[in-house]
C-alpha positions, 0 to 999 in steps of 0.5 A, a space after each residue: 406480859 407478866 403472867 405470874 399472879 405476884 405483884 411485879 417489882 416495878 409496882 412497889 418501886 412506883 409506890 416507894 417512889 411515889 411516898 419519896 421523892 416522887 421523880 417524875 422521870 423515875 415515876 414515868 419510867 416505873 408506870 411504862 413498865 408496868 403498862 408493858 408487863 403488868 397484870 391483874 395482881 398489879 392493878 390490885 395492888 395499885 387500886 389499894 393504894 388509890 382507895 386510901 389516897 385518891 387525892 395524892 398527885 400521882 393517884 391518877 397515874 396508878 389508875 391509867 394502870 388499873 385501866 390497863 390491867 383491871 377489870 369490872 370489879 376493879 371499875 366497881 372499887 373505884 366507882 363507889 369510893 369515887 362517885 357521890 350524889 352522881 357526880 365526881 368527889 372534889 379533887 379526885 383525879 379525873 381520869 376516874 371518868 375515863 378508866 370507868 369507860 375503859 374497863 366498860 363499867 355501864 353504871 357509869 354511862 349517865 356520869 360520864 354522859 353529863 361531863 361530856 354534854 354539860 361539863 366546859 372544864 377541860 380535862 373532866 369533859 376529855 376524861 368523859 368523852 373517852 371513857 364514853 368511846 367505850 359503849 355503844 351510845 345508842 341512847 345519845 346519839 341525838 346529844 352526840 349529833 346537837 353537840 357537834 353541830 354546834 361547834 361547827 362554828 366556833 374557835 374553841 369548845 371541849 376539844 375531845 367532844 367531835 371524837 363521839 361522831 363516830 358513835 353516829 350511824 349517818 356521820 358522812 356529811 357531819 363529818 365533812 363539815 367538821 373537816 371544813 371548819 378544822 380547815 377554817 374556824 377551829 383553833 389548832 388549839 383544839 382539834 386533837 378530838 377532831 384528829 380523833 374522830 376522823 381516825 375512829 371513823 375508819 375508811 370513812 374519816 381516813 381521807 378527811 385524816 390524811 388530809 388534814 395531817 399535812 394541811 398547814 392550817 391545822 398544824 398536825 406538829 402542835 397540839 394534836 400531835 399524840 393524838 394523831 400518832 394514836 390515829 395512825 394506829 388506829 388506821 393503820 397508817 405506817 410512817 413508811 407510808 408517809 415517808 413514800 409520800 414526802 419522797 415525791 414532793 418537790 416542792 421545797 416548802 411542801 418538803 419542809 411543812 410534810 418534814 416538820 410533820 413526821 419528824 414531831 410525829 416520830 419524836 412522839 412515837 419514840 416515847 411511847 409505851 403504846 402497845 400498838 402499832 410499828 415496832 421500832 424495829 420495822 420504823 428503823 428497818 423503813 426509815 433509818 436503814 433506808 436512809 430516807 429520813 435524813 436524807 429528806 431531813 437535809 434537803 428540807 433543812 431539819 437534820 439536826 432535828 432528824 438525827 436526835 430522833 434517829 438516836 432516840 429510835 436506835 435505842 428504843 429499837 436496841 430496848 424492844 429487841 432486848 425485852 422480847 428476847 429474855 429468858 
C-alpha cells in the first residue's frame, strides 16, 4: 500500500488520460493500480476532480477510487454535491449510492433505502442495495423481507434486491425458497444477487451456493459470474476446492458442465484486481503445476479455453511476485 501522503503518479496519469484520449484499457489499468497501492491523499486528489465534473464518463470510476480509499468526510463531499431534495442529481453516475454505503455514511441510509425498495432502473437499485450491505438494517428489515417475497415468483425484477436477505435475522426458510425459484422461475438473467446473497449468508447460504453453482439451470458461466467469484471469497471457497470436486466426476457431460463453470470463473479471477482471496500463486501452484486443469480441460473437450487462461494466470502470477518483492 502506498503509505506516503503524496498523490501516487498513477492518479495524475488517470487524470491526463482521462482529459485526452481517455483509452479505456489505459484508464482501466491506470484505476487498478491505484486500487492496489493508493491512498487517502488519492482519493482527495480524484474527489476534486469528481466535484468539478461529476457528469463526465469516466466520474464513476474516480469514485470506485474514492471508495476504496476515503473516508466519512469524503462521503460528506460527495453527498452534498450530489444529492438534492433527497434524491440523485440527474446524470450523476449512480455509483454515488454505492460508495456512500461503503464509506458508511448513515445520512445516506433513507436515499439509498428508497432506490432499492422503489427504484426498477437497473443500476440505480444495484448501487443502492449494495451501498445498503454496508449498515445494519434493523429499521427495514420488514421491507427487506415483503421485497423478497415478492420476487419469488417472478422471471425478472431488480436483480441485486435478494443480496439484502442476509440483513434478516429468521432467513432459513426465505432462503430456501429463493434457491427454489433460482432453480425454476428466475431468468439467468437476473440471479447474480441471488449468488450474492447466499454467499453473504455464511454457512447458512454455502450449501444453497454450491448448489447452485454447477447446477445447469442457473447457468453460473453467464451473468452472475463476477459475482460468484466475489462469493468464493466471501466464503472461503478456493478453486482448488473445485478442482478436487471435478476430479471425481465421471460422467462426461457433468465433466463438461463443471469445466465450463471454473474455467470462466478463472478467466474472471485472472482479471481481477480484488484485494481478497487466492493469490495467483497458490491458484497456480493448485491448478497448473499440478496439472489438473488442462488435464480436466482435455477430457471435458475445453483445452484450448484452459490453456488462454493458464497463459493469463502465469503472468499474473510472474506481476503478483514481482510487485510484492520491490524495493
Amino acid at each position: 500500500m502506498n503509505t506516503a501522503k503524496a498523490v501516487f503518479p498513477a492518479t495524475f496519469g488517470l487524470l491526463k488520460e482521462i482529459s485526452g484520449k481517455a483509452d479505456f484499457q489505459i484508464i482501466n489499468a491506470f484505476k487498478n493500480t491505484i486500487l492496489s497501492f493508493g491512498s487517502k491523499a488519492d482519493a482527495e486528489e480524484l474527489l476534486q476532480h469528481f466535484l468539478q465534473n461529476p457528469t463526465d464518463p469516466y466520474a464513476g470510476d474516480l469514485l470506485e477510487i474514492v471508495g476504496r480509499w476515503g473516508d466519512s468526510t469524503h462521503a460528506e463531499k460527495i453527498f452534498r454535491s450530489s444529492i438534492s431534495d433527497g434524491r440523485l442529481q440527474e446524470n450523476y453516475p449512480e455509483i454515488v449510492l454505492e460508495i456512500l454505503g461503503q464509506l458508511g455514511y448513515e445520512p445516506a441510509k433513507p436515499l439509498l433505502a428508497h432506490y432499492a425498495f422503489n427504484s426498477t432502473e437497473y443500476y440505480l437499485n444495484k448501487a443502492a442495495v449494495l451501498g445498503l450491505l454496508n449498515f445494519d438494517c434493523k429499521e427495514y428489515r420488514e421491507e427487506i423481507r415483503n421485497s423478497i417475497v415478492k420476487v419469488l415468483d417472478k422471471n425478472l425484477f431488480p436483480e441485486y434486491l435478494p443480496a439484502l436477505i442476509c440483513k434478516l435475522e429468521n432467513r432459513a426458510e426465505l432462503l430456501e425458497q429463493l434457491y427454489q425459484s433460482g432453480a425454476t422461475i428466475i431468468s439467468t438473467d437476473c440471479n447474480a444477487g441471488i449468488f450474492l446473497s447466499f454467499s453473504l449468508c455464511g454457512e447458512e447460504g454455502k450449501s444453497y451456493f454450491k448448489n447452485a453453482l454447477f447446477d445447469p439451470n442457473w447457468e453460473a458461466f453467464y451473468n452472475a459470474a463476477r459475482t460468484i467469484v466475489q462469493g468464493m471469497d466471501y466464503l472461503n471457497i478456493t478453486f482448488e476446492e473445485l478442482m478436487k470436486d471435478a476430479m471425481d466426476i465421471h460422467d462426461e457431460k457433468q465433466l463438461q458442465y463443471y469445466m465450463l463453470v471454473i474455467i470462466s470463473l478463472l478467466e474472471i479471477k485472472v482479471d481481477s484486481y480484488e484485494p481478497k482471496g487466492e493469490s495467483f500463486q497458490k491458484l497456480y501452484r493448485d491448478l497448473i503445476a499440478t496439472g489438473h486443469l488442462t488435464t480436466l480441460a482435455e477430457k471435458a473437450g475445453q483445452l484450448p479455453d484452459a490453456e488462454k487462461v493458464e497463459k493469463l494466470l502465469i503472468l499474473r502470477m510472474k506481476e503478483e511476485i514481482l510487485l510484492g518483492n520491490k524495493r
